[in-house]
N, C-alpha and C positions, 0 to 999 in steps of 0.2 A: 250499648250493642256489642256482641261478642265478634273476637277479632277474626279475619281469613285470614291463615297463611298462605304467602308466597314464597312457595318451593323452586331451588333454583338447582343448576347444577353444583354451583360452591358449595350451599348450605345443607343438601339434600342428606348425603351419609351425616352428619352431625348432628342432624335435627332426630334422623333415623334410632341414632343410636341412643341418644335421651330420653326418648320419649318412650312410656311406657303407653300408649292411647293408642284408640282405635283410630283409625285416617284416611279422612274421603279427600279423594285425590280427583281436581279438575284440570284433564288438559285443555288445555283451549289454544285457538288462534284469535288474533285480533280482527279478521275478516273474515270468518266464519258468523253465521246469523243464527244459528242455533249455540252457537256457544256462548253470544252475546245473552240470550234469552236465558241460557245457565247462568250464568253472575249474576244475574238478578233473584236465584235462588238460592245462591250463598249465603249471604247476610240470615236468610230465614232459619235455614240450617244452621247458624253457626249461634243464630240465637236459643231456637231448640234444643240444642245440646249442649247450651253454656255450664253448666247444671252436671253436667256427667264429664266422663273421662274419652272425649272425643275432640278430635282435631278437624276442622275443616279445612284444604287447602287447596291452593291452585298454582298450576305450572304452566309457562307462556310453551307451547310445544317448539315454535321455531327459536325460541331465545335461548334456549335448553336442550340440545343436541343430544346429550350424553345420556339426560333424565329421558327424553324420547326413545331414545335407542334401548334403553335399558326395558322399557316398560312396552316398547316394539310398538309406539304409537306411528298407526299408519294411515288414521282419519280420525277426527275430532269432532263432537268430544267425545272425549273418552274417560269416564269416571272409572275409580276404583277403590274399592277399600281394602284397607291393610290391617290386619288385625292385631293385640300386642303382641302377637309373635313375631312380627314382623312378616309376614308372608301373606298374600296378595289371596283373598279370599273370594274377590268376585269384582268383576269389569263387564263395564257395559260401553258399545260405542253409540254414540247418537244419543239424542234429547230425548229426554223422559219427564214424566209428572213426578213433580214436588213430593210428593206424594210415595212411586216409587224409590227414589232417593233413601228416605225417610226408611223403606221398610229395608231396603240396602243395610242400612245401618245398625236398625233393629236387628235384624239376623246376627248380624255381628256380635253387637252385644246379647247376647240369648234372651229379648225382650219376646213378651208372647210366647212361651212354650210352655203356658200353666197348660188343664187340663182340658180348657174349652178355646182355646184358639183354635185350633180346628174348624171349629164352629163358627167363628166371624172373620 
């Protein structure tokens, strides 16, 4: 099974600056019940994109001050992806289908933009 990272404030700039990959970023709290419901779509994601140049991660929001502050997390969760430029492409706050995630990502990487995506 492919790994989740846990993005913290120590590691955060360092991880940043090595890594050439696209990166879904989960904030979560630990009593939050839609965030719980997100960790258990981690793993799927992190196995579907084992294969490609993509990071799955997650960040505890209240253990992580600086990383919330920075990302202006003001309710959870709040996903986002970072594209290799490093710059924040798209955030969503609140619990979404597996599914939407997925297509998050794909955007990112320019998956589907042959001539008939349009079409499905």
């Amino acid at each position: 099974m492919a790994d989740i990272l846990e993005l913290k404030d120590a590691n955060y700039t360092a991880f940043m600056e090595e890594t050439d990959a696209v990166v879904f970023i989960d904030f979560y709290s630990d009593t939050c019940g839609p965030c719980q419901t997100l960790m258990t779509y981690l793993p799927n994601l992190a196995e579907h994109y084992k294969d490609e140049n993509v990071v799955i991660a997650k960040v505890n929001s209240a253990r992580n001050p600086k990383l919330s502050n920075k990302f202006m997390v003001r309710s959870v969760p709040l996903t986002i992806v970072v594209g290799k430029d490093k710059m924040v492409k798209r955030a969503e706050v609140g619990l979404l289908s597996a599914s939407a995630y997925i297509k998050m990502i794909d955007k990112e990487l320019k998956k589907g933009k042959g001539l008939f995506s349009k079409f499905f």
